[in-house]
Backbone as CSV, one residue per row, in Angstrom:
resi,resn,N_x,N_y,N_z,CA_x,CA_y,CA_z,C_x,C_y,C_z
1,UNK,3.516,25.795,20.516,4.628,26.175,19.674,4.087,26.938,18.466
2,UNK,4.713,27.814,18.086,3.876,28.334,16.712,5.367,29.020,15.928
3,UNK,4.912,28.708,14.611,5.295,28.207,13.947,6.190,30.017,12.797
4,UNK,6.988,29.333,11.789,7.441,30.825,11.372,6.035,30.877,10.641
5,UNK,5.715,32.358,10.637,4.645,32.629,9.375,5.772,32.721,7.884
6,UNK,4.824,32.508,7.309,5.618,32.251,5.478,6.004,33.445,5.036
7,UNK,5.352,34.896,5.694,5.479,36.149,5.439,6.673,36.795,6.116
8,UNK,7.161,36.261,7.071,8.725,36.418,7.653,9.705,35.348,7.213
9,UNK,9.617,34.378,6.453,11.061,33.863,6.642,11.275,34.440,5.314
10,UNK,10.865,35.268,4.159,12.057,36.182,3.616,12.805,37.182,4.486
11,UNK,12.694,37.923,5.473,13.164,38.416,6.411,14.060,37.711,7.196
12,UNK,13.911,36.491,7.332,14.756,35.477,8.074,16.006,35.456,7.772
13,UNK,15.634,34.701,6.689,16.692,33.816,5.657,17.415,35.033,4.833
14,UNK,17.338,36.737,4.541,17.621,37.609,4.207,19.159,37.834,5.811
15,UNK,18.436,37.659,6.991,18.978,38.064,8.118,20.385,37.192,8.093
16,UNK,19.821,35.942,7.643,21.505,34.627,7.523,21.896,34.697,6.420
17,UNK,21.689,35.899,5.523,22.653,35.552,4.473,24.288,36.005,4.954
18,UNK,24.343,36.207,5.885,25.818,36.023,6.736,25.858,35.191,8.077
19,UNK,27.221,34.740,7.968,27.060,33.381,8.808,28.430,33.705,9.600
20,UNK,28.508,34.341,10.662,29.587,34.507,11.746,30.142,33.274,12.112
21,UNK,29.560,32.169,12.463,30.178,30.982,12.721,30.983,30.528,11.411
22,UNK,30.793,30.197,10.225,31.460,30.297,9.025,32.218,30.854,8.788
23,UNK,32.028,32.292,9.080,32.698,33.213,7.982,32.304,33.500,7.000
24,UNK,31.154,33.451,6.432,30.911,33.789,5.368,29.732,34.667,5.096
25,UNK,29.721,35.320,3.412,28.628,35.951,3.556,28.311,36.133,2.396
26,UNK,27.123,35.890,2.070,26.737,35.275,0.540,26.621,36.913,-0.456
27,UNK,26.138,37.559,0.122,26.582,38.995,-0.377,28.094,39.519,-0.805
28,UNK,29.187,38.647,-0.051,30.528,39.132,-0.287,31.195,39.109,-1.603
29,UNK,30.386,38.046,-2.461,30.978,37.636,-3.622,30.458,38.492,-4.775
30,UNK,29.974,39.654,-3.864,29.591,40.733,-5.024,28.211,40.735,-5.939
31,UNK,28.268,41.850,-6.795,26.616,41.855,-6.980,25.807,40.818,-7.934
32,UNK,26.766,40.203,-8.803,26.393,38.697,-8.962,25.989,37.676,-8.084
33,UNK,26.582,37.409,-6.653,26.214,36.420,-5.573,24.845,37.368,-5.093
34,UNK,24.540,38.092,-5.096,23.097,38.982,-4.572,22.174,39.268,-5.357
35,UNK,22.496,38.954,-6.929,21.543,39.017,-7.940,20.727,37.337,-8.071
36,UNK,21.962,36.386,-8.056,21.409,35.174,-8.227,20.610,34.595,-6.722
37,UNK,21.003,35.427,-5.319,20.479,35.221,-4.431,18.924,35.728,-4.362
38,UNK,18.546,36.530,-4.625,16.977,37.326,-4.925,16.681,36.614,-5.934
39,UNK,16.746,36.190,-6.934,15.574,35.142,-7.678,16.270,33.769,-7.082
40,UNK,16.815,33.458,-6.503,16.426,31.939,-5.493,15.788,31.673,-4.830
41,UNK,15.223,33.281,-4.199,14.180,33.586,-3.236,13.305,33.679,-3.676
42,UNK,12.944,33.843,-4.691,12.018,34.545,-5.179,11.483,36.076,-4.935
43,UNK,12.224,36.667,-4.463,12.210,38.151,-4.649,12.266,39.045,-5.556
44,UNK,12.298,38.463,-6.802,12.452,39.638,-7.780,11.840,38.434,-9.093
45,UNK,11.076,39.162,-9.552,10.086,38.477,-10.784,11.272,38.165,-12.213
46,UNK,12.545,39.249,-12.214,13.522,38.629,-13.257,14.482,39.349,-12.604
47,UNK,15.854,38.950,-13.184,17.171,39.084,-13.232,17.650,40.360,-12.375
48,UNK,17.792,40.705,-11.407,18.023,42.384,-11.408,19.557,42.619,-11.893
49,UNK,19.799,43.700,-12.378,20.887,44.309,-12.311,21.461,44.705,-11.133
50,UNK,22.276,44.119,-10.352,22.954,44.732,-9.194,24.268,45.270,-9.144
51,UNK,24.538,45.988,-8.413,25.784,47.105,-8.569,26.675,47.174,-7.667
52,UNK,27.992,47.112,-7.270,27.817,47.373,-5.984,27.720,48.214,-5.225
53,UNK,27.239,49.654,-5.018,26.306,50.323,-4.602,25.174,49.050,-3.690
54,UNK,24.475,48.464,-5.223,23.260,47.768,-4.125,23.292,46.796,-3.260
55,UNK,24.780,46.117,-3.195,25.263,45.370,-2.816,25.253,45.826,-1.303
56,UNK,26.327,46.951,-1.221,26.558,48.154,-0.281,25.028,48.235,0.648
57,UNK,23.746,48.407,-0.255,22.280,48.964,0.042,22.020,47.640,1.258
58,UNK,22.342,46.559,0.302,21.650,45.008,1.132,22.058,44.967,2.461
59,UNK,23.440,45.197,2.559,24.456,45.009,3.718,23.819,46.021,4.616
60,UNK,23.742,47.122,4.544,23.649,47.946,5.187,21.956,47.583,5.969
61,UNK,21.065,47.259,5.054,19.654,46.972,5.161,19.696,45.719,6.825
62,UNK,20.397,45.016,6.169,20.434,43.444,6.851,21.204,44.188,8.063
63,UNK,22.374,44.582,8.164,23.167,44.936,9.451,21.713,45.457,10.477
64,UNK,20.971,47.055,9.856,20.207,47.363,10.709,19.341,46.394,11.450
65,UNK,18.499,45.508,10.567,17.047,44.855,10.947,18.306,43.738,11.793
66,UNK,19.455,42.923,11.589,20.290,42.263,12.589,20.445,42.918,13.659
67,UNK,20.208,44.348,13.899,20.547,45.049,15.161,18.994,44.715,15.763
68,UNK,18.181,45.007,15.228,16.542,45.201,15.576,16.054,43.773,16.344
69,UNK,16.558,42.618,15.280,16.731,41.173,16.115,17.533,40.817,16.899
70,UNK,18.533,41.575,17.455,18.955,41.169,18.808,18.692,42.039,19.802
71,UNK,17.931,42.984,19.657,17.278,43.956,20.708,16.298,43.273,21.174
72,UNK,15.518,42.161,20.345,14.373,41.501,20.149,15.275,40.875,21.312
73,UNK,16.802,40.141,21.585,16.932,39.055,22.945,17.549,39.859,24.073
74,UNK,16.965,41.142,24.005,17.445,42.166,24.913,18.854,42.731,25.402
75,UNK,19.325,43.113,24.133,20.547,43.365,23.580,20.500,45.302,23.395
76,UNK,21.287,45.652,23.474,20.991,46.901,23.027,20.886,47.363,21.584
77,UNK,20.541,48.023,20.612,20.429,48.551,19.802,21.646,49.428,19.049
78,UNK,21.658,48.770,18.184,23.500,49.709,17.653,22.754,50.925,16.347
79,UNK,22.709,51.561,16.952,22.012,52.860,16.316,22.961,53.323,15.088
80,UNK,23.923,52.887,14.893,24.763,53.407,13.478,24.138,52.081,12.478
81,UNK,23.910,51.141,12.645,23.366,49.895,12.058,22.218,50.526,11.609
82,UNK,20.831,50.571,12.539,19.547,51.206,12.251,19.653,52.699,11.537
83,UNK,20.892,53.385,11.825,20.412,54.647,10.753,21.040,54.328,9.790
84,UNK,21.697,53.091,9.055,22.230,52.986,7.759,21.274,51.973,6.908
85,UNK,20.468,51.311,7.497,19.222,50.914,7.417,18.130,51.787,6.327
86,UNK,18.183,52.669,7.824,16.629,53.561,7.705,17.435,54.884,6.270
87,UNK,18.047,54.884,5.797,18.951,55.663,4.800,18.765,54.949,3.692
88,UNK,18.680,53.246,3.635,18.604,52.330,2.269,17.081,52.441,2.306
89,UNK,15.951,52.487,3.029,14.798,52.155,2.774,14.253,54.022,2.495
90,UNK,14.872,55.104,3.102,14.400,56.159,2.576,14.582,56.500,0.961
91,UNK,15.566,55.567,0.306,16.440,55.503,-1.057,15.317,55.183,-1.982
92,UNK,14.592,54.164,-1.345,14.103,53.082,-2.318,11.996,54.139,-2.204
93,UNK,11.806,53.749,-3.738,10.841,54.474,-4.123,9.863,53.401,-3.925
94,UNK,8.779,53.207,-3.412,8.156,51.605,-3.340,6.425,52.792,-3.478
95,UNK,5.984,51.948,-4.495,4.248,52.161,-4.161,3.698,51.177,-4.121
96,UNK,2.599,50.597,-3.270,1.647,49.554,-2.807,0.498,49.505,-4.068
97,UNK,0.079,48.746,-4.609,-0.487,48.799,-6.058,-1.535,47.705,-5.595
98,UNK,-2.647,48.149,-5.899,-3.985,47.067,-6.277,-4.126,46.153,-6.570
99,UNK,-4.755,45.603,-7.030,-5.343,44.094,-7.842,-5.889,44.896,-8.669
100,UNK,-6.004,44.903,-9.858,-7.063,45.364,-10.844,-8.199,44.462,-11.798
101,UNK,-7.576,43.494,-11.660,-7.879,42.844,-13.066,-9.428,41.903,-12.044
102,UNK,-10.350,41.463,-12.935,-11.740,40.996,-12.441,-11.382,39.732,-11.584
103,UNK,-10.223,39.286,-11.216,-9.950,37.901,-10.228,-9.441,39.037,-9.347
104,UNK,-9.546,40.337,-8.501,-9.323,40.646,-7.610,-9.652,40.579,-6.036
105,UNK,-10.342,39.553,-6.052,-10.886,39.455,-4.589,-9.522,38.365,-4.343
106,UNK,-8.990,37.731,-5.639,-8.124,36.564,-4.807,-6.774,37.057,-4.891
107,UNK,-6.596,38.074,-5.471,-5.213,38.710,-5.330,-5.326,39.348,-4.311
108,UNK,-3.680,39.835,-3.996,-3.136,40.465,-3.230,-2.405,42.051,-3.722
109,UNK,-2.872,42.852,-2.165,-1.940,44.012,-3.089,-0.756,43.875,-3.236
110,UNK,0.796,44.124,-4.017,1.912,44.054,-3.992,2.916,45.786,-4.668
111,UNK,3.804,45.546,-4.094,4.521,46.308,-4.073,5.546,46.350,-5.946
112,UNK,5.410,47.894,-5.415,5.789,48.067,-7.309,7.008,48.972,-6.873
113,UNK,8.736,49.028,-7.078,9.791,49.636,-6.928,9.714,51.046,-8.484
114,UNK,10.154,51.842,-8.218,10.669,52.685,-9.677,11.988,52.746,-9.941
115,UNK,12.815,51.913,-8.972,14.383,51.585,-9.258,14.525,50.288,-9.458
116,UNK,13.670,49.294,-9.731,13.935,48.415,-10.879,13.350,46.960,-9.922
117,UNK,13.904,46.281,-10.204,13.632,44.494,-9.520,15.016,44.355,-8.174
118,UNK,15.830,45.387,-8.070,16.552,45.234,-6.745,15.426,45.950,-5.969
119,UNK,15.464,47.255,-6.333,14.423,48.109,-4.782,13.571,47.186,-4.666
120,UNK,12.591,47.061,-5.482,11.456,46.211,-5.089,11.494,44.850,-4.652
121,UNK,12.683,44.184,-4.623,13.436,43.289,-3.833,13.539,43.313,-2.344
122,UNK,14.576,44.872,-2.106,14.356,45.462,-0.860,13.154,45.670,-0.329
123,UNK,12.679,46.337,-1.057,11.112,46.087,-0.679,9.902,45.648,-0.096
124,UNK,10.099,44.215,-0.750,9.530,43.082,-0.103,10.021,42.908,0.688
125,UNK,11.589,42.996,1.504,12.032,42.453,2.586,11.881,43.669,3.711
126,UNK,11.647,44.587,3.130,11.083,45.827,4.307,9.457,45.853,4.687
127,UNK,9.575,45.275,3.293,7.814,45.193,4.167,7.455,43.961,4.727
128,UNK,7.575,43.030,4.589,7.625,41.662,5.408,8.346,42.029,6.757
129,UNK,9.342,42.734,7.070,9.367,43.268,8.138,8.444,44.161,8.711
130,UNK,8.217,45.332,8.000,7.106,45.930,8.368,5.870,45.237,8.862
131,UNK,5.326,44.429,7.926,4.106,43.493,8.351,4.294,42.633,9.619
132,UNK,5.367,42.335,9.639,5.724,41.223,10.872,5.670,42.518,12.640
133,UNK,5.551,43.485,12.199,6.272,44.689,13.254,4.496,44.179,13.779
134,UNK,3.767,44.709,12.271,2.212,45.513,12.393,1.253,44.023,13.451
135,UNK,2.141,42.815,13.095,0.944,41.680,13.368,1.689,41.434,15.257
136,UNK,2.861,41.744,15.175,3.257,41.853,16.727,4.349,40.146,16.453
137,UNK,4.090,40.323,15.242,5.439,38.793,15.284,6.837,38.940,15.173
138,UNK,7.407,40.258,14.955,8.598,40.811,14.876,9.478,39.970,16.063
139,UNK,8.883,40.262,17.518,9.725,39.780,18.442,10.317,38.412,18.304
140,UNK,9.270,38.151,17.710,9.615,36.375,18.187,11.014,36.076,16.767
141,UNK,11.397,37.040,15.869,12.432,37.173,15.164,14.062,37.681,16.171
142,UNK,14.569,36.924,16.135,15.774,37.186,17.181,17.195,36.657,16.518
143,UNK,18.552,37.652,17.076,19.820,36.791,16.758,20.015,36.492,18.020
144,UNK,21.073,35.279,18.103,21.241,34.399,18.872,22.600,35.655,19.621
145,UNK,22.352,35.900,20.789,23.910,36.631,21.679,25.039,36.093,21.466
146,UNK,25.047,34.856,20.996,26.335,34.449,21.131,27.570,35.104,20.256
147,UNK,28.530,35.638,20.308,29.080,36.756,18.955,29.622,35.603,18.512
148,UNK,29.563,34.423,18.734,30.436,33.432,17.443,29.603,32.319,17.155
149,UNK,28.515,33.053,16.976,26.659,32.322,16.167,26.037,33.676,15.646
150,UNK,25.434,34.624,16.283,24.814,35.184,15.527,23.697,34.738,14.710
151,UNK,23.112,33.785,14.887,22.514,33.327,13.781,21.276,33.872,14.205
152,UNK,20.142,34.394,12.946,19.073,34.665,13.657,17.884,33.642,13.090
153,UNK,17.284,33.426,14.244,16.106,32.291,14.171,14.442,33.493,14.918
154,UNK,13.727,31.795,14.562,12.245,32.630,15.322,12.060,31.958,16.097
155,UNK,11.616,32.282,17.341,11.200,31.383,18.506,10.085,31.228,18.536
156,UNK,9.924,29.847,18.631,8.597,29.139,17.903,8.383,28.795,19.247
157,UNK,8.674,29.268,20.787,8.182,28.674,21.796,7.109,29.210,22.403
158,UNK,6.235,28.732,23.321,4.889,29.178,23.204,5.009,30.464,24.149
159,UNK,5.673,30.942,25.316,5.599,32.040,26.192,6.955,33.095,25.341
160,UNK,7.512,32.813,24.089,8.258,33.673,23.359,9.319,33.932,24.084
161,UNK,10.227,32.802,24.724,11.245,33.327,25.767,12.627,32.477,25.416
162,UNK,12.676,31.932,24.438,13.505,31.204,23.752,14.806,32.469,23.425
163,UNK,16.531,32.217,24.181,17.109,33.115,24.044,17.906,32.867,22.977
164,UNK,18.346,31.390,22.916,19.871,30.907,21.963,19.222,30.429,20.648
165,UNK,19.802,30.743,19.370,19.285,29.793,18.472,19.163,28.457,18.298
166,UNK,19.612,27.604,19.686,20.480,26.250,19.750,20.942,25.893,21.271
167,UNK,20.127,25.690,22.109,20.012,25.628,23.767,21.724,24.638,23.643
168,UNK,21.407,23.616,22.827,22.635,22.602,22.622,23.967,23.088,22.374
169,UNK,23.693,23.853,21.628,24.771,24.436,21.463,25.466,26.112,21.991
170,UNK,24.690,26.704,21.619,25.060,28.072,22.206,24.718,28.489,23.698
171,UNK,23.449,27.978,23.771,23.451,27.815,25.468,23.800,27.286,25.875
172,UNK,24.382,26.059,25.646,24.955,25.081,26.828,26.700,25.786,26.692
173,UNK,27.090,26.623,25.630,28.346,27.320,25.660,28.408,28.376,26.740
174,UNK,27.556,28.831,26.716,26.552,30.186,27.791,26.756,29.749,29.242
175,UNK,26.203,28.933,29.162,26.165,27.885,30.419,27.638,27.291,31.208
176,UNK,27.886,26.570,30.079,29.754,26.329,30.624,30.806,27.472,31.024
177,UNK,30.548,28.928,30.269,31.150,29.889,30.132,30.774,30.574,32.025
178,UNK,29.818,30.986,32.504,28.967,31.385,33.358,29.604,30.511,34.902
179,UNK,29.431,29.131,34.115,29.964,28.419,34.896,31.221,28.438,35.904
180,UNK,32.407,28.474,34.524,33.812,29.004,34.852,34.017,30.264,35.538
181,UNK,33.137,31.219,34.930,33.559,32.172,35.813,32.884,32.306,37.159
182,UNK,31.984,31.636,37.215,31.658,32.105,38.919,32.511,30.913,39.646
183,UNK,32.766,29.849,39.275,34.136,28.825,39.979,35.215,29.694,40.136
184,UNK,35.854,30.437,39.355,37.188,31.347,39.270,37.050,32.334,40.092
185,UNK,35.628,32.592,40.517,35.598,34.301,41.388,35.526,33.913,42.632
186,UNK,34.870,32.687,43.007,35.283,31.886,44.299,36.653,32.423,44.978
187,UNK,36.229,32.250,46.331,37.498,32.461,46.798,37.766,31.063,46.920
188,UNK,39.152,30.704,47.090,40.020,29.027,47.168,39.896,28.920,48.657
């Protein structure tokens, strides 16, 4: 079984900040619910100013990489999702910055935005995707098929073939569903 790396579940937990089974979506409550959401995460070192424009940016960000994780359970790819995506991350100005200071062997390089503590917010969650693409752990990031779950999880199973977020639940819905209809196509 292996396990989420610590470097994807901002990517994760970015992916459920909407919840189809709920209804809800923590972004909806505007750029206050998305300002106080990035320093809960710790994504942004202080307060950002959010707009809704960036509000608009997040949604759009999350829809794409949600398309990218259910291609991951062999889903097709909704290409208006990924190019409204790839439009928020061409927006955002990001440079990769050094360690400078004489404790640099134990730092890390990190990412520096020139549009403030949101881009570089985005940022981090594009590049934690990015990184997850580069190490080959992307796949194992998936939404669940079910259109009334959606939820996206990582499959922590060892041959990476884990389809439902919830065998109990969404597969065994999968399952009952599959069921009915090949009983119904029976002839009587």
């Amino acid at each position: 079984m292996r396990e989420l790396p610590p470097e994807v579940r901002p990517v994760v937990d970015f992916l459920n900040t909407v919840d189809v089974e709920d209804g809800t979506d923590v972004f909806g409550d505007g750029p206050e619910a998305l300002a106080d959401w990035l320093v809960e995460q710790g994504l942004c070192r202080s307060r950002p100013s959010v707009t809704a424009a960036d509000v608009q940016a997040a949604i759009d960000l999350r829809r794409g990489l949600r398309s990218l994780a259910l291609a991951n359970n062999g889903e097709p790819v909704d290409a208006e999702d990924v190019k409204a995506a790839q439009e928020v991350l061409a927006a955002l100005t990001l440079t990769l910055r050094l360690p400078a200071d004489a404790d640099a062997a134990k730092n890390r390089p990190y990412l520096a935005a020139s549009g403030g503590p949101f881009s570089e917010a985005l940022g981090r969650i594009a590049a934690a995707y990015f990184a997850a693409s580069a190490r080959g752990d992307w796949p194992r990031v998936r939404r669940c098929p079910a259109h009334d779950c959606a939820w996206v999880f990582w499959d922590s199973s060892r041959n990476a073939s884990r389809r439902w977020c919830s065998m109990r639940v969404c597969g065994n819905r999968a399952k009952a569903r599959a069921f009915t209809e090949r009983r119904a196509a029976r002839p009587a």
